[in-house]
C-alpha positions in Angstrom: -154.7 154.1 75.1 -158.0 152.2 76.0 -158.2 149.2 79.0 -160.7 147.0 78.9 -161.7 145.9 82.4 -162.9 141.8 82.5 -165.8 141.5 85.1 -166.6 138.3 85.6 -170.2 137.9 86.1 -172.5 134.1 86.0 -171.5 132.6 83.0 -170.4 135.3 81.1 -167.7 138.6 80.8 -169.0 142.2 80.8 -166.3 144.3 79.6 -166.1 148.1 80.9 -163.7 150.6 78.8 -162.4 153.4 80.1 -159.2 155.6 79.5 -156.4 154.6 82.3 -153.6 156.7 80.8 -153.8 159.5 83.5 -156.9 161.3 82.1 -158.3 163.6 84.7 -161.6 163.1 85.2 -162.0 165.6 88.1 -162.5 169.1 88.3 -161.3 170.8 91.9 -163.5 173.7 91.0 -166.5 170.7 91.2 -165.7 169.5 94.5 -163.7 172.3 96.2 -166.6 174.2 97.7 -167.4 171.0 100.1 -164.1 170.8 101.4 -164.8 173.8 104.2 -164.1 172.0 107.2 -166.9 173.0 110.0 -167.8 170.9 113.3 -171.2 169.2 112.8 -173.8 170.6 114.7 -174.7 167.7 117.2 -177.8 169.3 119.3 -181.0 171.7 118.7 -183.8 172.5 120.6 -185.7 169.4 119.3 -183.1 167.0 120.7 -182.8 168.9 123.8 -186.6 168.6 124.1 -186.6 165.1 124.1 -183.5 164.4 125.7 -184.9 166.6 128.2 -187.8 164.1 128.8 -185.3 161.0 129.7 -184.5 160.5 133.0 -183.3 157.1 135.0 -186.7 156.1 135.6 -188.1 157.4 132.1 -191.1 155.4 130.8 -191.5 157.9 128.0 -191.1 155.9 125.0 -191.8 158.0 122.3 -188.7 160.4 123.6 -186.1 157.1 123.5 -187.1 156.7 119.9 -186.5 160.3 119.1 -183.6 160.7 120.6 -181.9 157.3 119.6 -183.0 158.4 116.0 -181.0 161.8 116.1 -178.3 160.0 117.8 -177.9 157.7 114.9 -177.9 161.0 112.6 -175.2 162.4 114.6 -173.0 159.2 114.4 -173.7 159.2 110.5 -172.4 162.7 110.5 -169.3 162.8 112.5 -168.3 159.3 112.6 -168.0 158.9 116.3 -169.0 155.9 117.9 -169.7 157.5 121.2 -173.3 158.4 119.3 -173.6 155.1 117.7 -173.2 153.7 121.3 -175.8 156.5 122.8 -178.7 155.1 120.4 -177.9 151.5 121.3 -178.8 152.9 124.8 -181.8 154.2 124.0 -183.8 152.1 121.8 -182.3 149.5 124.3 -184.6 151.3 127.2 -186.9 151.3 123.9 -187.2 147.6 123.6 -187.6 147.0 127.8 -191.0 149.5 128.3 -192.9 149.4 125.2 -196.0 147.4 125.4 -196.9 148.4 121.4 -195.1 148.9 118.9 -192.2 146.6 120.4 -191.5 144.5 116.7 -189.9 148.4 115.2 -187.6 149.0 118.2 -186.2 145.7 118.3 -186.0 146.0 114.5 -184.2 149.6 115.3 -181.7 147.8 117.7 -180.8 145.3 115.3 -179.7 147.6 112.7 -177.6 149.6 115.2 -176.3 146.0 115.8 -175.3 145.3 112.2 -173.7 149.1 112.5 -171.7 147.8 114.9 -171.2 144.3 113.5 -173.0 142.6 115.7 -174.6 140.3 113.6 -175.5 137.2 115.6 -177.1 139.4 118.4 -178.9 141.3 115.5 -180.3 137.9 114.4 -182.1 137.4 117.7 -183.4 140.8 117.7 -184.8 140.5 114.3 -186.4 136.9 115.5 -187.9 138.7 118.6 -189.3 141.2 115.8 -190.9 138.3 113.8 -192.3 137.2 116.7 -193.9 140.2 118.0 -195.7 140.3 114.1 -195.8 143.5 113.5 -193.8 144.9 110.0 -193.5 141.7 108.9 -192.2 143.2 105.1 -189.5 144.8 107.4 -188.5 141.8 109.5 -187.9 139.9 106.4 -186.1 142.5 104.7 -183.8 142.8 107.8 -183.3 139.5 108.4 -182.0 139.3 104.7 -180.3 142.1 105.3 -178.2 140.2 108.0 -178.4 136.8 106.2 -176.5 138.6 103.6 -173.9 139.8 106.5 -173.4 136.2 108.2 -173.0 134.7 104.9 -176.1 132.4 104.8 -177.0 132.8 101.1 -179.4 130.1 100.7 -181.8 131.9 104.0 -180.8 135.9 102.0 -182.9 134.1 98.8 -185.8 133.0 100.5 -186.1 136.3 102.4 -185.3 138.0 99.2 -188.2 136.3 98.0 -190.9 136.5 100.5 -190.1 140.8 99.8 -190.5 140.7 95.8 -191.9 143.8 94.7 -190.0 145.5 91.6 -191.5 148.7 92.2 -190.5 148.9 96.0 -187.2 150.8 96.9 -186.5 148.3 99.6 -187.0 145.5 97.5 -184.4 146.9 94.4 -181.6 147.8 96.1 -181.6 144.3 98.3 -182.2 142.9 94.4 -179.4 145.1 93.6 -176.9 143.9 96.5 -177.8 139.7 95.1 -176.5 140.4 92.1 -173.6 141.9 93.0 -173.1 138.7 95.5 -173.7 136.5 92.4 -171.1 138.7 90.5 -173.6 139.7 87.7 -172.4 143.5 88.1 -174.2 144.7 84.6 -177.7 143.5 87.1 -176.7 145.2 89.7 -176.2 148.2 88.1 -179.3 147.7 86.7 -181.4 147.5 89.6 -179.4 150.1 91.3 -180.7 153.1 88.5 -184.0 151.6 89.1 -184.2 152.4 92.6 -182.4 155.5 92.1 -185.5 156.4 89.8 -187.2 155.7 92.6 -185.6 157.8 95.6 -186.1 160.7 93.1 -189.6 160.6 92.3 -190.0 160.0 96.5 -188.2 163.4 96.9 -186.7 161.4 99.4 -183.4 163.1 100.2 -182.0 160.7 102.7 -183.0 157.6 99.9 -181.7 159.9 96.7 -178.2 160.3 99.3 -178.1 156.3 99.9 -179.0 155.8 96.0 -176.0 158.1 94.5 -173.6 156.9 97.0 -174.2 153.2 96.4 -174.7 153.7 92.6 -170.9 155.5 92.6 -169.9 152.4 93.9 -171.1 149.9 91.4 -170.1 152.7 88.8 -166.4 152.6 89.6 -166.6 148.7 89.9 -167.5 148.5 86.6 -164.8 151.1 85.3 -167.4 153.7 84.5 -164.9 156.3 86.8 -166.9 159.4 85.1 -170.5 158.0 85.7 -169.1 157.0 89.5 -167.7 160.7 89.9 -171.3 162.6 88.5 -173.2 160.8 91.8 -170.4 161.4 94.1 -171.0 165.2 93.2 -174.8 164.4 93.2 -174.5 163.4 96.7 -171.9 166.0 97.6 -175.0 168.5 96.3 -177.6 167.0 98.7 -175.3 167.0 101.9 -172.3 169.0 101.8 -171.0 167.4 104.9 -171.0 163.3 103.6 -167.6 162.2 103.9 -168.0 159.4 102.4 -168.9 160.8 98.7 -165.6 162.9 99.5 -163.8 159.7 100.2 -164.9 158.1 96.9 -163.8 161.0 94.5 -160.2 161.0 96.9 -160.2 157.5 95.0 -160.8 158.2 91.9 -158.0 161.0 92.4 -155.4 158.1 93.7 -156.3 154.7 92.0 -157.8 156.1 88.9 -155.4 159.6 88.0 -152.5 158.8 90.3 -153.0 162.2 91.7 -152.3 160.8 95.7 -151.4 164.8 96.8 -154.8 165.9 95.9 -156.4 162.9 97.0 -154.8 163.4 100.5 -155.8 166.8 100.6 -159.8 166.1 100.1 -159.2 163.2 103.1 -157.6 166.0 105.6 -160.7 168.0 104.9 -162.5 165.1 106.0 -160.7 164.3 108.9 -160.5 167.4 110.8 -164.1 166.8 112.1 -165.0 163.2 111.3 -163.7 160.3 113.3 -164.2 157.2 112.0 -160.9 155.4 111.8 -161.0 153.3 108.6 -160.2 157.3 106.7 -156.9 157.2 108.7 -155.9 153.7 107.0 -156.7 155.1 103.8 -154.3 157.8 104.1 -151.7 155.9 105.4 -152.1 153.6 102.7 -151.6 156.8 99.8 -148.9 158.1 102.1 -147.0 154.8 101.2 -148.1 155.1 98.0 -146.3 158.3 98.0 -142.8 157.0 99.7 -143.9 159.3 102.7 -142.8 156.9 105.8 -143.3 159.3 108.3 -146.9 160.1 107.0 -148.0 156.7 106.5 -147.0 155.5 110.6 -148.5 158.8 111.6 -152.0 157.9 110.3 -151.6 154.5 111.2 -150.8 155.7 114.9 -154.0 157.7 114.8 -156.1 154.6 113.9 -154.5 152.9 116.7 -155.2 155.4 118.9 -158.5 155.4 117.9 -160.0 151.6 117.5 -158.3 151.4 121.2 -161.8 152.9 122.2 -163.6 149.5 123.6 -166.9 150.8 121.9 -165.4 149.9 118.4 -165.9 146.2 119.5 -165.2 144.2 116.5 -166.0 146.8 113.8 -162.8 146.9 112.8 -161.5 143.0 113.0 -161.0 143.1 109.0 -158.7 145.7 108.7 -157.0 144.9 112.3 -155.8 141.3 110.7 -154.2 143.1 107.1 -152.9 145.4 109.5 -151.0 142.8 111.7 -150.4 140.7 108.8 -148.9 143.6 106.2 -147.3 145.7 108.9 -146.6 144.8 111.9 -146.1 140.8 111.3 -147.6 139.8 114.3 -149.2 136.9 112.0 -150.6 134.7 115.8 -152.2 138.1 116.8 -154.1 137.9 113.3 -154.7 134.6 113.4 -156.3 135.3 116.6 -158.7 138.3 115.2 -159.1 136.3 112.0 -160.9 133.2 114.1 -163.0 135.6 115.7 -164.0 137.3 112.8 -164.9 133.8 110.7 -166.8 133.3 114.2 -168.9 136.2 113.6 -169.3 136.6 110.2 -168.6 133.6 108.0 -168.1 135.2 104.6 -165.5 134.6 102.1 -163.5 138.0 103.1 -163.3 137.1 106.7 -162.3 133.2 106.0 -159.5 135.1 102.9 -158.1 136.8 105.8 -158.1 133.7 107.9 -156.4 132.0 104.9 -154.1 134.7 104.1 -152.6 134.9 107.8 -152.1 131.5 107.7 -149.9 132.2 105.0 -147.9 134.4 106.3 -146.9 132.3 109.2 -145.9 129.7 106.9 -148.7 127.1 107.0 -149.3 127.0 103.3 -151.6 123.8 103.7 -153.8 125.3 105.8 -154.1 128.3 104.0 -154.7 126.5 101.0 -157.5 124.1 102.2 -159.1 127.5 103.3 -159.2 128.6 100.1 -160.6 125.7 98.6 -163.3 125.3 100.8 -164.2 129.1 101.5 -162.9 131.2 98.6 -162.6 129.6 95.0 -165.7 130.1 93.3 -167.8 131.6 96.5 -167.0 135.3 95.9 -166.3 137.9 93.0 -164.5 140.2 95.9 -161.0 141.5 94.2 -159.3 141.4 97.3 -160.0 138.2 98.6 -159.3 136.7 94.7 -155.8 138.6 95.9 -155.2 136.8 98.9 -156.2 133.3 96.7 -153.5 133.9 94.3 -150.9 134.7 96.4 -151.6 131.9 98.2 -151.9 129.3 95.4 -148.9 130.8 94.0 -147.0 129.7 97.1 -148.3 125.9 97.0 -147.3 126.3 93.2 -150.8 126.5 91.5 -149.2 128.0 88.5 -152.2 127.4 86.4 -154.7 129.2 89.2 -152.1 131.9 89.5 -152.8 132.8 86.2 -156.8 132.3 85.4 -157.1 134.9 88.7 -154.5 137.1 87.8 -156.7 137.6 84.1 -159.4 138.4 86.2 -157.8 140.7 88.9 -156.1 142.6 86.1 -159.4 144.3 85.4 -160.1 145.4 89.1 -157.0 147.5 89.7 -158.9 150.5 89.9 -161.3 149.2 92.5 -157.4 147.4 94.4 -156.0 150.4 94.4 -152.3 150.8 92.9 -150.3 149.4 95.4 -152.3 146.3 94.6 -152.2 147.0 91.2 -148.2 145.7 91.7 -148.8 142.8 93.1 -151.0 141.5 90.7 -148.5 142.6 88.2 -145.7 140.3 90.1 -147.8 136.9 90.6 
């Protein structure tokens, strides 16, 4: 039996079949040879060089860059922030003693800023960047970068603009991430394989990696689970090691052939020697699934114990609210993180969250104003649409119940199946 998945795009429907009747899709014999868990190597004789060349009173530039660079690799590999934090340091020494080339470090800061969602502060960075002149293509496509992030779409546009180029990598997968804003997914897509085309006439393995990860993505947004699944392996093939290509064939396994015991398996692989906490939250999440209690709070525990780390900041705001709203009811705390996350990135998921913890603490009027304002019509995001009909369908917006329960039908895959049941039950 065939489901047709309604994606709303501007102005018209794209419909994506595929087969939901617990096909399997997925071959363990494809993916089973990445799941040897080994340590990533997080030194060589190349860093150790140029670490080696750093000292308090250092005024050798060209080692800070290297060694910030490989630090950044080595959070990308393992997750752990304590990296992450280590090249912030560096190109922060960067940005104080270079008399040239000043514009790329402060452009190199900034990203490590919207790593650690830090976007205001990356703002000024990417201003001082503009105003040093240097890489002016890459200061605009940074600063639309984190236009995109603060949720100032008319300033994205114009910086989208000043980049046009339709046979730059850059410039299609920024084309690519628009049209996914604007909810025209069939573009995205689009744009996506033409940048892909791209990356693999570059040879480029670190673009081809970013391209098959991101295209996955898209792919399973648009129910093409089998097309998603190819360029999770294609990744898988380039760097045996990326977790996150694991993590998106674990979903297909849970949301798409309700097989949550394999899925959890692939994620223990992954866990054992990568750190970042958001993988715990998934688990817990198919340990519920699953009826496992005892599971599900010991993976939560772990991300507790591990977002306590001061060095996480406010990466993990978002999932902190849903967590204090869903689990542990402490709806003021979430108000609390929710402000502060509107505060630093006004987007339509942050003010849902606000919306949604208002909700729960029973201020249905606020929470619906929110939604109004923020929400309705400003975002094609699945979960937030979520939040937006269980909120209207406390103020007793029958009608809007249903037009966004049509459309969130089609994104259960992409909602995962707990979600999948609430839909069913507005």
């Amino acid at each position: 039996m065939k489901n047709c998945i309604y994606i709303l795009t501007v102005g018209f429907l794209v419909f994506a079949c595929e087969r939901f009747s617990g096909e399997e899709i997925t071959e363990r014999e494809d993916y089973d040879k990445y799941l040897v868990s080994t340590a990533v190597k997080t030194t060589s004789k190349y860093f150790e060089l140029w670490d080696g060349k750093i000292r308090p009173d250092s005024m050798q530039l060209i080692s800070f860059g290297v060694v910030a660079s490989q630090y950044n690799n080595y959070f990308q590999a393992t997750g752990d922030i304590a990296y992450l934090k280590k090249a912030e340091q560096a190109l922060s020494k960067a940005v104080e003693i270079a008399a040239i080339g000043k514009s790329g470090y402060y452009r190199a800061l900034a990203r490590n800023f919207i790593s650690q969602h830090r976007f205001r502060e990356a703002e000024m960075l990417a201003d001082s960047a503009r105003k040093w002149g240097s890489g002016v293509e890459e200061t605009q496509s940074l600063m639309f970068d984190i236009q995109m992030e603060l949720g100032d779409y008319e300033q994205a546009e114009k910086y989208l603009d000043s980049i046009k180029d339709i046979s730059n990598f850059g410039y299609l997968i920024r084309l690519a991430k628009w049209n996914d804003h604007l909810g025209d997914l069939e573009s995205t897509i689009s744009f996506m394989e033409k940048a892909l085309e791209k990356a693999e006439n570059s040879k480029n393995n670190d673009l081809r990696l970013w391209a098959y990860t991101n295209l996955a993505d898209y792919y399973g947004h648009a129910g093409r689970i089998s097309d998603s699944y190819e360029h999770y392996l294609k990744a898988l093939a380039l760097d045996p090691q990326n977790a996150y290509a694991k993590k998106g064939i674990a979903w297909i396994l849970f949301s798409y052939e309700k097989n949550p015991q394999e899925a959890l398996r692939i994620l223990d692989s992954v866990t054992r020697n990568y750190k970042a906490p958001d993988y715990y939250l998934l688990k817990a999440q198919i340990a519920s699934y699953m009826g496992d209690d005892i599971a599900r709070l010991s993976n939560l525990d772990d991300y507790f114990q591990a977002v306590r780390d001061p060095a996480y900041g406010a990466m993990y705001n978002a999932y902190n609210v849903a967590i204090f709203i869903d689990e542990t009811q402490q709806y003021e705390e979430a108000l609390k993180i929710a402000r502060e996350e509107v505060r630093n990135r006004p987007v339509a998921h942050s003010y849902g969250l606000l919306a949604y913890a208002y909700l729960k603490k029973g201020e249905i009027g606020k929470a619906l104003a929110i939604t109004e304002q923020h929400i309705v019509g400003k975002t094609f995001e699945p979960a937030v649409l979520l939040y937006a009909a269980e909120i209207y369908k406390a103020a007793g917006r029958n009608e809007d119940v249903e037009e966004l329960k049509s459309e969130l039908l089609g994104a259960t895959y992409e909602l995962g199946p707990s979600d999948a049941e609430k839909i069913r039950n507005l």
